[in-house]
C-alpha positions as CSV (number, residue, x, y, z in Angstrom):
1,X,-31.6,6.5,-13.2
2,X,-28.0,6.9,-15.0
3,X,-25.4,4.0,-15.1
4,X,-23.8,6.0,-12.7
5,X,-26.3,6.6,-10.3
6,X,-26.7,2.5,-10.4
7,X,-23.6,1.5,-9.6
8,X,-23.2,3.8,-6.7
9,X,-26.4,3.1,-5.7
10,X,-25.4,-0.8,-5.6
11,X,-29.4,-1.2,-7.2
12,X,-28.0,-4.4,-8.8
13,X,-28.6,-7.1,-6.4
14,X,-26.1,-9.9,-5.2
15,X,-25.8,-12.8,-7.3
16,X,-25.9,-16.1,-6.0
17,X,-25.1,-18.2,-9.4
18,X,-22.2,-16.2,-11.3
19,X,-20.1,-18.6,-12.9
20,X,-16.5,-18.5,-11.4
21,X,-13.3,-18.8,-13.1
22,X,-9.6,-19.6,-11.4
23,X,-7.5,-16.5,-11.0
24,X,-5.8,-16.6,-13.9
25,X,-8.3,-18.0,-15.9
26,X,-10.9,-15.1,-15.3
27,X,-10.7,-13.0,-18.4
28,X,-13.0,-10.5,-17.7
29,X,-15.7,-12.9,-19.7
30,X,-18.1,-11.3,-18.7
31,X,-16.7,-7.6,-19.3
32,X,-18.4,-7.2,-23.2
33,X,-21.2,-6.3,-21.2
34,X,-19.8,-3.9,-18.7
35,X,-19.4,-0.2,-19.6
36,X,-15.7,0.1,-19.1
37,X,-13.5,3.2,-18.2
38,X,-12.3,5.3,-21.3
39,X,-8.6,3.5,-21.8
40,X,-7.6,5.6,-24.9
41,X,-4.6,6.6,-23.6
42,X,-3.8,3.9,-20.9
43,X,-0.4,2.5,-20.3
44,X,1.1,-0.9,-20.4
45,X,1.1,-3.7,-18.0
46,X,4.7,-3.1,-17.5
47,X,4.2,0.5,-16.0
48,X,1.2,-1.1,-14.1
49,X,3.9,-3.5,-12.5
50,X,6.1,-0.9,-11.6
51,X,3.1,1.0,-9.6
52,X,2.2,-1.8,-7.7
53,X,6.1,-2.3,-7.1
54,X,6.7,1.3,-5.9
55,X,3.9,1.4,-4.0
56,X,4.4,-2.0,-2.0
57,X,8.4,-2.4,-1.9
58,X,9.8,0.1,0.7
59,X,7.9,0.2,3.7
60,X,8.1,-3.9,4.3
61,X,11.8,-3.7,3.3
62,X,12.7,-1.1,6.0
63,X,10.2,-2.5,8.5
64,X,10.3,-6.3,8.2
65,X,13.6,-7.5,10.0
66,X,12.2,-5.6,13.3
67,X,8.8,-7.2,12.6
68,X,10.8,-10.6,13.3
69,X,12.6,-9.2,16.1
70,X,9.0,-8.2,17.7
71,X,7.7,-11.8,16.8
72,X,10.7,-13.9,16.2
73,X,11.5,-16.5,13.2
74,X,7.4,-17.2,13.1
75,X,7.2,-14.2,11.4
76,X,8.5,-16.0,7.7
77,X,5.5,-18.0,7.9
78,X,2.9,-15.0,8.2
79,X,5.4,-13.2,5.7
80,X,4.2,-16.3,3.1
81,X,0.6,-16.1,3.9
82,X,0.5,-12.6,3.7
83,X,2.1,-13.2,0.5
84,X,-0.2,-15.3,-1.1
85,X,-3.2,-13.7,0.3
86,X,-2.7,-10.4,-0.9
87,X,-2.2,-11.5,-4.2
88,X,-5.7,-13.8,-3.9
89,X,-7.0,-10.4,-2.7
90,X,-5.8,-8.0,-5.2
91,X,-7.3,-10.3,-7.9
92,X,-10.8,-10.8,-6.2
93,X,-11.3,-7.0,-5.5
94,X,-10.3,-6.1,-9.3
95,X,-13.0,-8.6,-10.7
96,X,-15.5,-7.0,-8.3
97,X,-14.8,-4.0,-10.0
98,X,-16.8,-5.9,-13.0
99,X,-19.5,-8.0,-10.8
100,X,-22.3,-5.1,-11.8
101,X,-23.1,-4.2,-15.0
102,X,-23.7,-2.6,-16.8
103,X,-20.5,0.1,-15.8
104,X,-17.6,-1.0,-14.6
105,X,-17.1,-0.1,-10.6
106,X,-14.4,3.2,-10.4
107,X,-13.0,2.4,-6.8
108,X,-13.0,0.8,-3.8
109,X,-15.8,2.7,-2.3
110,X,-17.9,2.3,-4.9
111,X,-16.8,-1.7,-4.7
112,X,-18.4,-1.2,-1.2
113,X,-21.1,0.7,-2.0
114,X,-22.7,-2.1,-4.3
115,X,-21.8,-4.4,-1.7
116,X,-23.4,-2.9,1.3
117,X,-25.3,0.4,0.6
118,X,-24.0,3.5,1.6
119,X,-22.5,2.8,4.9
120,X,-20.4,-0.1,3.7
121,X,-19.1,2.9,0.9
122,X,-18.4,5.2,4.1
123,X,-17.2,2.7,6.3
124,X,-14.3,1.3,3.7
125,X,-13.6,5.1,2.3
126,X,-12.6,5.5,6.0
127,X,-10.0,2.7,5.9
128,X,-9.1,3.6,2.3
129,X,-8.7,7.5,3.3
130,X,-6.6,5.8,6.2
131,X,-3.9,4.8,4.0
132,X,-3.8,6.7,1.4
133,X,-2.7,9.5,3.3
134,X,-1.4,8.0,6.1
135,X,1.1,5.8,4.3
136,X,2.7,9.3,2.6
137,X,2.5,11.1,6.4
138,X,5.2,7.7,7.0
139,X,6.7,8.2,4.0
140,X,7.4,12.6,4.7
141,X,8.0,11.3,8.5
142,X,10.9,9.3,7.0
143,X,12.0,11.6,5.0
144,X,12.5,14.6,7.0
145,X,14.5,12.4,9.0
146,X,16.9,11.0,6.4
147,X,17.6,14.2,5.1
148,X,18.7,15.6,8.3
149,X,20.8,13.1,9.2
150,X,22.6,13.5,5.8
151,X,23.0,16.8,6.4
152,X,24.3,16.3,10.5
153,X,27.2,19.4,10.7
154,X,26.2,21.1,7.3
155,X,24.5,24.3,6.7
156,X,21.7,22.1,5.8
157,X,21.7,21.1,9.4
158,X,17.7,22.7,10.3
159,X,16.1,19.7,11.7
160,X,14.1,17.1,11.1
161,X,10.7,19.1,11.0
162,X,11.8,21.8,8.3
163,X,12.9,18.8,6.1
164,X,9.6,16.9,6.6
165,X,8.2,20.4,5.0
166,X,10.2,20.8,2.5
167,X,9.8,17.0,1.6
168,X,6.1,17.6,1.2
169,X,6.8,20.3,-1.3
170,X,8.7,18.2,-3.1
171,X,5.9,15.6,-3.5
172,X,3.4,18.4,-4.0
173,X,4.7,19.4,-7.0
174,X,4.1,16.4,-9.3
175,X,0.9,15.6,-7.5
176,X,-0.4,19.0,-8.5
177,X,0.8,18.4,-12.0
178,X,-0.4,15.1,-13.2
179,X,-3.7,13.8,-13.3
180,X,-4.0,10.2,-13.2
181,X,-2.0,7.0,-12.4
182,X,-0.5,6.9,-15.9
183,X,1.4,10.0,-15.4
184,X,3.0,9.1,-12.5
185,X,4.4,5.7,-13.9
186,X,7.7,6.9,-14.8
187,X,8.0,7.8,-11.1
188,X,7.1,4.7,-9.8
189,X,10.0,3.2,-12.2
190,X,12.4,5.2,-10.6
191,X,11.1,4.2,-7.2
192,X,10.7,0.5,-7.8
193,X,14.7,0.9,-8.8
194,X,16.0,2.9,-5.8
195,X,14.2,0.2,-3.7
196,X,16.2,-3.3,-5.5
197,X,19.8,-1.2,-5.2
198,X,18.9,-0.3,-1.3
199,X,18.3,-4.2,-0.5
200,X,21.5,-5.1,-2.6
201,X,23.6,-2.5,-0.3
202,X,22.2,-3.6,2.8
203,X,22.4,-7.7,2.3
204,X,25.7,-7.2,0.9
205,X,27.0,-4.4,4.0
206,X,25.3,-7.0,6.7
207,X,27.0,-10.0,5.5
208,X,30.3,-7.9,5.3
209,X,29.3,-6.7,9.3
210,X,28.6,-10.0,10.3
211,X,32.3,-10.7,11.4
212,X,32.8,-7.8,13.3
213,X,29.5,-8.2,15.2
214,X,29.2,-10.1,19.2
215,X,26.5,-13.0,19.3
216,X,23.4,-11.8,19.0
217,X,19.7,-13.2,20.4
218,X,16.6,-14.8,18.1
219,X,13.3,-16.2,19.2
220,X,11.6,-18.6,17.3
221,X,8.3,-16.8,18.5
222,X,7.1,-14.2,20.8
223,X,3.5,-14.7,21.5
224,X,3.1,-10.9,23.5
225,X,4.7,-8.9,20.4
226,X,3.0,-11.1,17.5
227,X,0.4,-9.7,16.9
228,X,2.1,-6.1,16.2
229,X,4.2,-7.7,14.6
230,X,1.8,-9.6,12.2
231,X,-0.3,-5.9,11.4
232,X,3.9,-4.5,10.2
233,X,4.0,-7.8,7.9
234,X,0.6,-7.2,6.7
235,X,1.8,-3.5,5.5
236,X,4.1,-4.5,3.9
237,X,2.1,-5.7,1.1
238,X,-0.5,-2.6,1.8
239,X,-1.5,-2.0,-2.0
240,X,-5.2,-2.6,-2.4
241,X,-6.2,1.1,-1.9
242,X,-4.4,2.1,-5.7
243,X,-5.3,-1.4,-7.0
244,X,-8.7,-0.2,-9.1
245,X,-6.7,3.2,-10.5
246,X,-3.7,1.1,-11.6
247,X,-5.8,-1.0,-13.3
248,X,-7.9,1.3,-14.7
249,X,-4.1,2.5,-16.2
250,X,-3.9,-0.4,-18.1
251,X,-4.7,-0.9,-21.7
252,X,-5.2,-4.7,-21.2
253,X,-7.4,-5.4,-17.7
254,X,-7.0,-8.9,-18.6
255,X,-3.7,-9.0,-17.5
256,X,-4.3,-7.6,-14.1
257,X,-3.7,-11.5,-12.5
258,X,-0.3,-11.2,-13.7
259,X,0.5,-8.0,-12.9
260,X,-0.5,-8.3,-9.4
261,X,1.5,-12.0,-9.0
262,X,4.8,-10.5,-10.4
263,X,4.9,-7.0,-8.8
264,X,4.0,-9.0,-5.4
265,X,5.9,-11.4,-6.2
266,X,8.9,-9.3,-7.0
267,X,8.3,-7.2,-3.4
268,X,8.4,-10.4,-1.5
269,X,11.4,-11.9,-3.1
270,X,13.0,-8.5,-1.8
271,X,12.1,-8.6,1.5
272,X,12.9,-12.6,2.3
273,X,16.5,-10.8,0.9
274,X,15.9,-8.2,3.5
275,X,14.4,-9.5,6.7
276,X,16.2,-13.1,6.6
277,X,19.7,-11.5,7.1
278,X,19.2,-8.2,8.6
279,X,17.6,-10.5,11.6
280,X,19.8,-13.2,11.1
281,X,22.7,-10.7,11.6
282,X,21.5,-8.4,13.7
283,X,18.9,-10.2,15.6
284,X,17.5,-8.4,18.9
285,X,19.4,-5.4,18.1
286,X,17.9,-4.8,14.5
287,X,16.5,-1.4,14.4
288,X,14.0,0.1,12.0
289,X,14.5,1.1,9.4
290,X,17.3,-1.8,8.5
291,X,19.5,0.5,7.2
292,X,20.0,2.5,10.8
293,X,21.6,-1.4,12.0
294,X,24.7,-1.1,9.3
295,X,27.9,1.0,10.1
296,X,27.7,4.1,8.8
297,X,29.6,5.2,6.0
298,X,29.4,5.3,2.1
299,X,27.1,2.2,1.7
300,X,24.9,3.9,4.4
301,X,24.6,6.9,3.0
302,X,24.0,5.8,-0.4
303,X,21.0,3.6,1.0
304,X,19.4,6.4,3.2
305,X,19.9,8.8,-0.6
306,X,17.8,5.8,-1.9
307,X,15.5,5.3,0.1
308,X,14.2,8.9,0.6
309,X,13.9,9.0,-3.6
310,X,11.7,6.0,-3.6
311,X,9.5,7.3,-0.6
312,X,9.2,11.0,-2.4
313,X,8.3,9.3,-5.7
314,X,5.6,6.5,-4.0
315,X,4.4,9.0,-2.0
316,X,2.6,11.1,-5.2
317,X,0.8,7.8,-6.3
318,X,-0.8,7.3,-3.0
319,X,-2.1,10.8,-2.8
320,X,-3.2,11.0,-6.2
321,X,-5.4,7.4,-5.8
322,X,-6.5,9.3,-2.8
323,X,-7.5,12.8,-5.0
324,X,-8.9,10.6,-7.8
325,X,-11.5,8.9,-5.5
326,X,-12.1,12.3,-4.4
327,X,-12.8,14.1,-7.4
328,X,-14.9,11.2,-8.6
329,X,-17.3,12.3,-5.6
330,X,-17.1,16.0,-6.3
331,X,-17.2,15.3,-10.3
332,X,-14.7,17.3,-10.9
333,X,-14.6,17.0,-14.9
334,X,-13.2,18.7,-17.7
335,X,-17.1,18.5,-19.4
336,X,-18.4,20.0,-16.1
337,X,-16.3,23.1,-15.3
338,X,-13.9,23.4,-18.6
339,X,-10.6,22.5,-19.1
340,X,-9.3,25.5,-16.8
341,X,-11.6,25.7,-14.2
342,X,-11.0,21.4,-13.7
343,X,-7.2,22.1,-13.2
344,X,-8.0,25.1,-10.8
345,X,-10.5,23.0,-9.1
346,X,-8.2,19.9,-9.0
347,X,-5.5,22.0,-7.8
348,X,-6.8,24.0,-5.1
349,X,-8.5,20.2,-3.1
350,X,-4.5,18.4,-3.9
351,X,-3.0,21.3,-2.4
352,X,-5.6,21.5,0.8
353,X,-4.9,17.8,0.9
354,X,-1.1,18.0,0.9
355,X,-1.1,20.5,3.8
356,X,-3.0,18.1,5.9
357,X,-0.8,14.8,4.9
358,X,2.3,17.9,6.1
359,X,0.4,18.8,9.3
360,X,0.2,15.3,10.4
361,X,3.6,14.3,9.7
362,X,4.9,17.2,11.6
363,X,3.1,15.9,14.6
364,X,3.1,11.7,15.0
365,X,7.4,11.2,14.0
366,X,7.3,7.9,15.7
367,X,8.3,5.8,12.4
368,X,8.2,2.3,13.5
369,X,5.0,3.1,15.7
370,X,3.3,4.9,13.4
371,X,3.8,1.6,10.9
372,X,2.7,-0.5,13.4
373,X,-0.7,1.5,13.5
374,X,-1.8,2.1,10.3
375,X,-1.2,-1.2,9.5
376,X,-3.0,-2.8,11.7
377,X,-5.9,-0.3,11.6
378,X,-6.8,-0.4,7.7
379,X,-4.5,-2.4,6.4
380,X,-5.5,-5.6,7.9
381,X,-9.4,-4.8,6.9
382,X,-8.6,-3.3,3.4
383,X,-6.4,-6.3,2.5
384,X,-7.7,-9.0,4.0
385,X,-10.9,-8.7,5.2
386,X,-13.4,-6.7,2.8
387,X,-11.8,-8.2,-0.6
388,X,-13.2,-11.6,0.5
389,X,-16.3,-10.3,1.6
390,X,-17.4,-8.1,-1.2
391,X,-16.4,-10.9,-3.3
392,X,-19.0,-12.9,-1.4
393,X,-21.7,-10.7,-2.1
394,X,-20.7,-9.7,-5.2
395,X,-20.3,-12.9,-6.6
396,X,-22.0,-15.4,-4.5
397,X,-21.1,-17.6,-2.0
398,X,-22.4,-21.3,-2.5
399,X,-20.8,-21.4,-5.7
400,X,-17.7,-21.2,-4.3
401,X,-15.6,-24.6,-3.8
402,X,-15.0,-25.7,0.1
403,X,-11.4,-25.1,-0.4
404,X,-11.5,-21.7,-1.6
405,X,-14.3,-21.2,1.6
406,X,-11.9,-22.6,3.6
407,X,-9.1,-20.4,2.4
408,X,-11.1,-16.9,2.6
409,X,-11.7,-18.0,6.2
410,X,-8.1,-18.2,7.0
411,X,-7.5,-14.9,5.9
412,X,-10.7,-12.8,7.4
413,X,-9.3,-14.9,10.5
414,X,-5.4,-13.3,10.0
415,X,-7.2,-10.2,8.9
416,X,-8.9,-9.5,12.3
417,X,-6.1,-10.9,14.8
418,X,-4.0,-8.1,13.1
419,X,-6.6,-5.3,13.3
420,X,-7.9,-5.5,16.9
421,X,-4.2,-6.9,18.7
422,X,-2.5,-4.6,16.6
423,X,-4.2,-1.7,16.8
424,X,-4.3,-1.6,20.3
425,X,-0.7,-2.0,20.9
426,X,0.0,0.6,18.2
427,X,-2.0,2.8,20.4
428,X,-0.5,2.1,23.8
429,X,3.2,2.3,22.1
430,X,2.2,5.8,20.7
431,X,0.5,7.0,23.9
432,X,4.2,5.7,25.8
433,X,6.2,7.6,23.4
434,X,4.5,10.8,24.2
């Protein structure tokens, strides 16, 4: 049997007595012995950061300071743990990517796979599928809609459905082109960039508005709206999907732990300058996305410009996570088909797959619902619930201290009150909108 057909087999049974090393610590000792992935021409950590940056940043910005209107002050807190337990979560799934030699793991359905035989595989490409093309059916959703309202009593006035096309073209054309997460890098810089400026305009607008604005209403908590609210938190830091291709970007694995820490890091420290005062201000009256609650004028217009770049450039790295995982499957290679036939090949499945993320986002354009959802419904497992869990049966689980036992508890526990309270609310606003 190959190395591949091993790994993807999961033949390599769970380990009870792997030695464990702190999150930081963890260096990969163990990787000397692990077949890794061809990193030749792999990228720095720094374009690693800005991936995980773009990818993250966005969504929780626009979404967050209606997630504490639905739930109330409360809110901050889960916005901490979700914090700190996605960045526990994006470590522990990387270093299961190395818990079976003798090749490294490619993806998270392979992470699975070894895990849990082939359903577990089938069961988390599901949820992984989920959001890699759900969050760009959000992201063309949004889109379409900012551009026609920049272009409200212009000849570029066509609607909000023949923008959402147009949009996907947009995004198809780099996906098409470029092959891995590398390429698309330089995108996510540009994304990551838009993102900081938008935040800047709209604490700086809000504080100016503040003055002119009645009394407005908070809640320290709402119990019926939390736990929708908690599944829109938890997307916000929706990034595990890309996690093993960005990674596999990188010339030094090693510093994953850091990379994940700062580019979480950095999304959070946006959107406590995001959600604090656009709920502070605005309070029940916030809308989403925050930048629909300032007056409109240059600042807003500017932001909505914004905005729509850094959804059209995150929007090609999800998708291409999603093709990569894809082609893995199929074995679409360069050594199997020629260099020709593998771009015709790759082509042919990104386009199929872009006309499906267009199809969708023609049909659900409920923004804030359709958040709501997909967070709750593979977020919540993809983050917090199978990282742990794999990293059980990967890597044992009486070697692990009481505290850290204790700790993956608490967030399989935040994982699940997400997934079944959210979901379900998701579902009954969607079926109320239409």
């Amino acid at each position: 049997m190959s190395i591949i057909e091993k790994k993807v087999s999961g033949e390599y049974a769970p380990s009870d007595s792997r030695e464990v090393y702190s999150d930081f610590e963890y260096d990969y000792k163990n990787s000397q012995h692990v077949e890794d992935v061809d990193r030749s021409q792999a990228g720095s950590a720094f374009m690693a950061y800005f991936n995980v940056v773009c990818v993250i940043a966005g969504t929780g910005t626009l979404g967050l300071p209606f997630a504490l209107k639905q739930g109330g002050w409360i809110g901050l807190l889960i916005l901490f743990l979700s914090w700190f337990m996605s960045t526990y979560t994006g470590i522990i799934l990387i270093r299961c990517l190395y818990a079976r030699p003798p090749a490294r793991l490619s993806n998270y359905k392979d992470i699975a796979t070894a895990s849990f035989g082939a359903i577990g595989g089938w069961v988390t490409f599901f949820f992984n599928a989920w959001i890699l093309l759900g969050a760009p059916v959000l992201y063309m959703v949004l889109s379409g809609q900012n551009l026609q309202s920049l272009c409200l009593g212009t000849a570029g006035d066509i609607g909000a459905l023949p923008w959402t096309i147009i949009s996907c073209a947009i995004v198809a054309i780099p996906y098409i082109i470029v092959k891995n997460m590398k390429e698309v890098a330089f995108m996510s810089a540009f994304g990551a960039i838009a993102t900081l400026v938008t935040v800047l305009i709209v604490l700086v607008v809000a504080c100016i508005d503040k003055k002119n604005l009645p009394e407005v209403h908070h809640d320290s908590v709402i119990w019926d709206q939390f736990p929708i609210a908690l599944s829109t938190i938890s997307f916000s830091f929706g990034g595990n999907a890309v996690y093993p291709h960005v990674e596999a970007s990188m010339k030094k694995p090693k510093q994953w732990p850091w990379v994940a820490a700062a580019g979480l890091g950095t999304c959070a420290g946006m959107y406590f300058m995001t959600a604090v005062p656009g709920y502070y201000i605005y309070g029940d009256t916030v809308k989403s996305p925050i930048y629909e609650s300032i007056p409109h004028g240059v600042p807003y217009i500017i932001a909505v410009v914004l905005m729509t770049i850094h959804v059209l450039m995150a929007a090609p790295i999800l998708v291409t996570s999603f093709a990569l995982d894809v082609e893995d499957m199929l074995n679409v290679t360069v050594e199997r088909f020629g260099k020709f036939g593998e771009f015709i090949i790759r082509a042919c499945l990104r386009i199929f797959i872009m006309v499906v993320v267009g199809v969708l986002a023609c049909t659900v354009p409920h923004f804030d619902l359709l958040m709501s959802l997909i967070g709750s419904f593979a977020n919540c497992a993809l983050i917090f619930i199978f990282p742990v869990i794999f990293y059980w049966r990967l890597t044992g689980f009486r070697n692990k201290p009481i505290y850290e036992l204790a700790w993956n508890a608490l967030i399989i526990l935040l994982g699940i009150v997400g997934l079944i309270f959210g979901t379900i609310d998701s579902i009954k606003g969607l079926i109320h909108a239409y």
